[in-house]
Structure formats: structure tokens, C-alpha cells
Residue, then its C-alpha position, 0 to 999 in steps of 0.5 A: x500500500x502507498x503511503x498517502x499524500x498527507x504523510x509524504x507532505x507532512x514528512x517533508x515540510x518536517x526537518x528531516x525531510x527538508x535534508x532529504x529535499x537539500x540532497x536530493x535537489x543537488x543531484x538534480x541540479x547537477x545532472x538537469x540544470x534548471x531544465x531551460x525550455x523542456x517538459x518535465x514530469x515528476x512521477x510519484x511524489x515529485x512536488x519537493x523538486x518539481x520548483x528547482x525547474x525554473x527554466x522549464x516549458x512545462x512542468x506535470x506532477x503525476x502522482x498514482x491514485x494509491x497516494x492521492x494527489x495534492x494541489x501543487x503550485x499554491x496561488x496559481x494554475x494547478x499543474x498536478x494530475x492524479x493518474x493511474x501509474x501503469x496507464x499514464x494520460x499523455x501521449x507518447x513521447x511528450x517529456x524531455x526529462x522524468x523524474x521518478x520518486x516515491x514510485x518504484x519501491x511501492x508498485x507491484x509492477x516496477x517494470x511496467x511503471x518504468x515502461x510506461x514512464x518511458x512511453x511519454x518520454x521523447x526520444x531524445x529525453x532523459x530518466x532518473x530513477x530515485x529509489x530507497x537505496x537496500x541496505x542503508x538507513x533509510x530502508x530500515x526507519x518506517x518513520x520516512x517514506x524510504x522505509x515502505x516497500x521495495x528497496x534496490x540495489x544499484x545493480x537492480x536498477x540498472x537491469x530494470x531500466x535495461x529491461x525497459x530499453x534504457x541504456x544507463x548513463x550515471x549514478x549517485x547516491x545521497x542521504x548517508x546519516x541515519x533519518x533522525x531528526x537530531x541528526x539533520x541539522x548538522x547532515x549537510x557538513x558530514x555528508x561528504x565525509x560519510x560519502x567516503x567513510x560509509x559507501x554502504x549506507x547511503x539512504x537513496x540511489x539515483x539512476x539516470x538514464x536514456x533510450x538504448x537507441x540513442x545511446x548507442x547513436x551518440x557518436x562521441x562528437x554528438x555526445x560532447x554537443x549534447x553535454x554541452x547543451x544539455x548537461x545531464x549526468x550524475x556527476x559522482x560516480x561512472x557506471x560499471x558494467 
């Protein structure tokens, strides 16, 4: 069962979802920018991030029936949709960039989640993954929305966008203290240093990735015209393979 749109509200407007809103934000600056002239959809409970897009042409909130939706921006037009997450109401190919968060761990069918997330992908467009992260923290602590449902590992996210025809490009990890909310002001200082000390413990993976098609077309002098244009990697670590 989802959690409910009033407790993934109520977490983050408290101080320890406010950390995982900083942290979580970072990786996404560094991998889309402000998304200057794209469509944006935010799959789950994107809302905490969806702002951070200022430059976007369009920005959607879809969020699945099971969690409920909200109205989101406040004070003007709603741009939130309520949907049925393996049936999704826009036409193929209409986003530039997918963000999905508070998704994956709690369907009964991820892949057909992903599948059609990549439906309404273009065929140029980019997908992060955000995922509660098997093994962390966060996982283990049912008082934060990463500690309901299915956890990952990098590994099986990357065969899960694989079997969607994706082909990954980067990932990162993030939110690598325990969630407690004595914690989470000093967080954001010791991040780094429990980056390298605590590898293992991270609370959430993020993985970015593009259609296998046009992975494989990308010549290096296209890839370095496409990073120029429109950055789009995780920045900390490579992928393996």
C-alpha cells in the first residue's frame, strides 16, 4: 500500500525531510540544470523538486491514485494530475526529462511503471530513477517514506531500466546519516565525509538514464554537443558494467 499524500507532505515540510529535499535537489541540479525550455514530469511524489525547474516549458506532477494527489503550485494554475501509474494520460513521447520518486519501491509492477514512464518520454529525453537505496538507513526507519516497500540495489536498477530499453548513463547516491531528526541539522557538513567513510549506507540511489537507441547513436562528437547543451549526468560516480 502507498503511503498517502498527507504523510509524504507532512514528512517533508518536517526537518528531516527538508535534508532529504537539500540532497536530493543537488543531484538534480547537477545532472538537469534548471531544465531551460523542456517538459518535465515528476512521477510519484515529485512536488519537493518539481520548483528547482525554473527554466522549464512545462512542468506535470503525476502522482498514482494509491497516494492521492495534492494541489501543487499554491496561488496559481494547478499543474498536478492524479493518474493511474501503469496507464499514464499523455501521449507518447511528450517529456524531455522524468523524474521518478516515491514510485518504484511501492508498485507491484516496477517494470511496467518504468515502461510506461518511458512511453511519454521523447526520444531524445532523459530518466532518473530515485529509489530507497537496500541496505542503508533509510530502508530500515518506517518513520520516512524510504522505509515502505521495495528497496534496490544499484545493480537492480540498472537491469530494470535495461529491461525497459534504457541504456544507463550515471549514478549517485545521497542521504548517508541515519533519518533522525537530531541528526539533520548538522547532515549537510558530514555528508561528504560519510560519502567516503560509509559507501554502504547511503539512504537513496539515483539512476539516470536514456533510450538504448540513442545511446548507442551518440557518436562521441554528438555526445560532447549534447553535454554541452544539455548537461545531464550524475556527476559522482561512472557506471560499471
Amino acid at each position: 500500500m502507498r503511503r498517502s499524500v498527507h504523510e509524504l507532505r507532512a514528512f517533508y515540510g518536517e526537518p528531516v525531510g527538508a535534508l532529504v529535499r537539500r540532497s536530493v535537489a543537488r543531484r538534480l541540479s547537477d545532472a538537469w540544470g534548471d531544465a531551460p525550455g523542456l517538459d518535465v514530469l515528476g512521477l510519484g511524489y515529485a512536488t519537493p523538486w518539481l520548483e528547482q525547474f525554473r527554466a522549464a516549458r512545462r512542468t506535470v506532477a503525476a502522482m498514482p491514485g494509491g497516494q492521492g494527489a495534492e494541489v501543487w503550485p499554491s496561488g496559481v494554475r494547478n499543474r498536478v494530475t492524479l493518474v493511474e501509474d501503469l496507464r499514464l494520460p499523455f501521449p507518447a513521447g511528450l517529456f524531455d526529462r522524468v523524474l521518478v520518486i516515491h514510485a518504484l519501491e511501492e508498485s507491484d509492477s516496477p517494470g511496467e511503471l518504468l515502461a510506461e514512464a518511458v512511453r511519454v518520454m521523447a526520444p531524445a529525453g532523459r530518466i532518473i530513477l530515485a529509489a530507497a537505496a537496500r541496505g542503508g538507513f533509510w530502508a530500515r526507519s518506517e518513520s520516512t517514506p524510504f522505509g515502505h516497500g521495495r528497496p534496490f540495489t544499484r545493480r537492480q536498477l540498472e537491469d530494470l531500466v535495461r529491461g525497459a530499453e534504457l541504456e544507463p548513463l550515471a549514478w549517485s547516491q545521497a542521504l548517508y546519516l541515519p533519518p533522525w531528526p537530531l541528526l539533520a541539522g548538522a547532515a549537510e557538513g558530514v555528508e561528504a565525509v560519510a560519502s567516503r567513510v560509509l559507501p554502504g549506507a547511503a539512504g537513496v540511489i539515483l539512476l539516470e538514464a536514456v533510450r538504448r537507441t540513442y545511446a548507442l547513436n551518440l557518436s562521441p562528437a554528438r555526445a560532447r554537443l549534447a553535454e554541452a547543451l544539455a548537461p545531464g549526468v550524475l556527476t559522482p560516480q561512472p557506471l560499471g558494467r
